[in-house]
N, C-alpha and C positions, 0 to 999 in steps of 0.2 A: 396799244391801249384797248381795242377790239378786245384781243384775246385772254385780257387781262381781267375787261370787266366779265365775258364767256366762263371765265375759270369761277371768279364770283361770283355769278349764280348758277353754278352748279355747285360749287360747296353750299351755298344756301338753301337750294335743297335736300342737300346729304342732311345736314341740319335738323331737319324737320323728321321727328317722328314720335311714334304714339307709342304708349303701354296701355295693354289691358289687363286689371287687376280686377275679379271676381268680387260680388259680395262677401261670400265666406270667405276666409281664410285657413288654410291648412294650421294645424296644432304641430308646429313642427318646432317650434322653440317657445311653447305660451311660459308667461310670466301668471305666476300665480300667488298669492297673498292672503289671507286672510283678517276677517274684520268684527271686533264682539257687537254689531250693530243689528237692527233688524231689517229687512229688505227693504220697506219703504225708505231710511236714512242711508242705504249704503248706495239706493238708484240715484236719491237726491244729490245725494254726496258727488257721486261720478258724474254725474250731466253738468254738476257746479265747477267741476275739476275739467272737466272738458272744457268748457264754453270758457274758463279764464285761461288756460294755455292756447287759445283760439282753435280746437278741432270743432268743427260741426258735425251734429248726428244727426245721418240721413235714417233711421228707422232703429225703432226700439220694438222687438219682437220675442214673441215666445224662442224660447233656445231650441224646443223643440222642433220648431220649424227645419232648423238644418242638422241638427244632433238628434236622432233616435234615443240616445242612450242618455240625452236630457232633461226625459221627462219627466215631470216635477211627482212628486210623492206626494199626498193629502196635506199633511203638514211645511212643503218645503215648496219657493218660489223662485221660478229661471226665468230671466232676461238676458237677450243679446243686443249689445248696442251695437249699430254700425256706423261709422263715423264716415265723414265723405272724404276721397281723394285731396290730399294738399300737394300741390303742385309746386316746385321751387325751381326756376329757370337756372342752370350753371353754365361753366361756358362752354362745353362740347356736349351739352345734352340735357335733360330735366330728370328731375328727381319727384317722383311721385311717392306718397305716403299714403298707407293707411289702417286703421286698426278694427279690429273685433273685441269687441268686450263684453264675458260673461257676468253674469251676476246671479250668484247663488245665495240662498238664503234659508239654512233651515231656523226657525225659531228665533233666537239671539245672537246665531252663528252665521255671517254669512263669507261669502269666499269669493275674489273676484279676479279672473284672469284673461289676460290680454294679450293677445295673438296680434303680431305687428309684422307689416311687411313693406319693404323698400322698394320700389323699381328704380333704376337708375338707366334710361334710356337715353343710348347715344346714338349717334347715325351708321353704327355697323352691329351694335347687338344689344341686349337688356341686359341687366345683371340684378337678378333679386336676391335681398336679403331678407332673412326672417327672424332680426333681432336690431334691436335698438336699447342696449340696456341703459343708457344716462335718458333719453328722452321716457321711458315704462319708466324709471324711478322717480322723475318727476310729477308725473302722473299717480303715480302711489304717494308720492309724500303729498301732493293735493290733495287728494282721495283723504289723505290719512287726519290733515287739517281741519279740514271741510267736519271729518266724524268725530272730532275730538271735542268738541262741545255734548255730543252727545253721549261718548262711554267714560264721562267725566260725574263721578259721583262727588254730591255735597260734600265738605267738608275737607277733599283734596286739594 
């Protein structure tokens, strides 16, 4: 019995382990989409689309912050959303999520892509993935809900 419960908690600490996932995330598989809306309805839209599939967004920032190559042109507006870690306990490890999402806008055009990354932490090693194409498409057809009142002309 000793050696029994001895074996149990040391598997329970194998158990335990952490991922660390960065703010940014790498562009290594973004999903990207486009929207006929203007920047103020397509932010709205995505913070709307966020918060009813339950992500929280930990900071909404200039794109350029982390992209050079995102700086906004006179006429044209960049946001990144950063949404917070969701954590899902399984049963040989946890599964951490989280997302980056752009928002581009020039004019009537705006463009919105989202960079998603999995940790999947067990007790011998992580395994990241950088796509989640069913949970991004739910997200875009939110997204796309959310703006359809808006690029809905009279009479349609």
């Amino acid at each position: 019995m000793k050696r029994l419960f001895i074996l149990f908690f040391i598997l329970t600490l194998a158990g335990c382990s952490t991922a660390q996932i960065p703010a940014y995330l790498q562009d290594k598989k973004p999903y990207v989409k486009r929207f006929y809306t203007t920047y103020d309805q397509t932010l709205a839209g995505t913070n709307a689309a966020l918060e009813q599939l339950g992500w929280k967004v930990e900071q909404i920032l200039d794109a350029a912050v982390y992209d050079r190559y995102q700086a906004a042109e006179d006429d044209e507006k960049n946001s990144l959303i950063i949404t917070e870690i969701r954590q899902t306990p399984l049963f040989m490890g946890t599964r951490y999520a989280k997302m980056n999402i752009y928002v581009r806008s020039k004019k009537n055009l705006s463009e919105i892509e989202i960079r998603y990354v999995t940790v999947l932490a067990t007790p011998f090693k992580n395994y990241e993935v950088y796509s989640n194409d069913a949970a991004v498409q739910r997200i875009f057809d939110r997204i796309e809900s959310h703006l359809k009142p808006a690029t809905e002309t009279p009479g349609n």
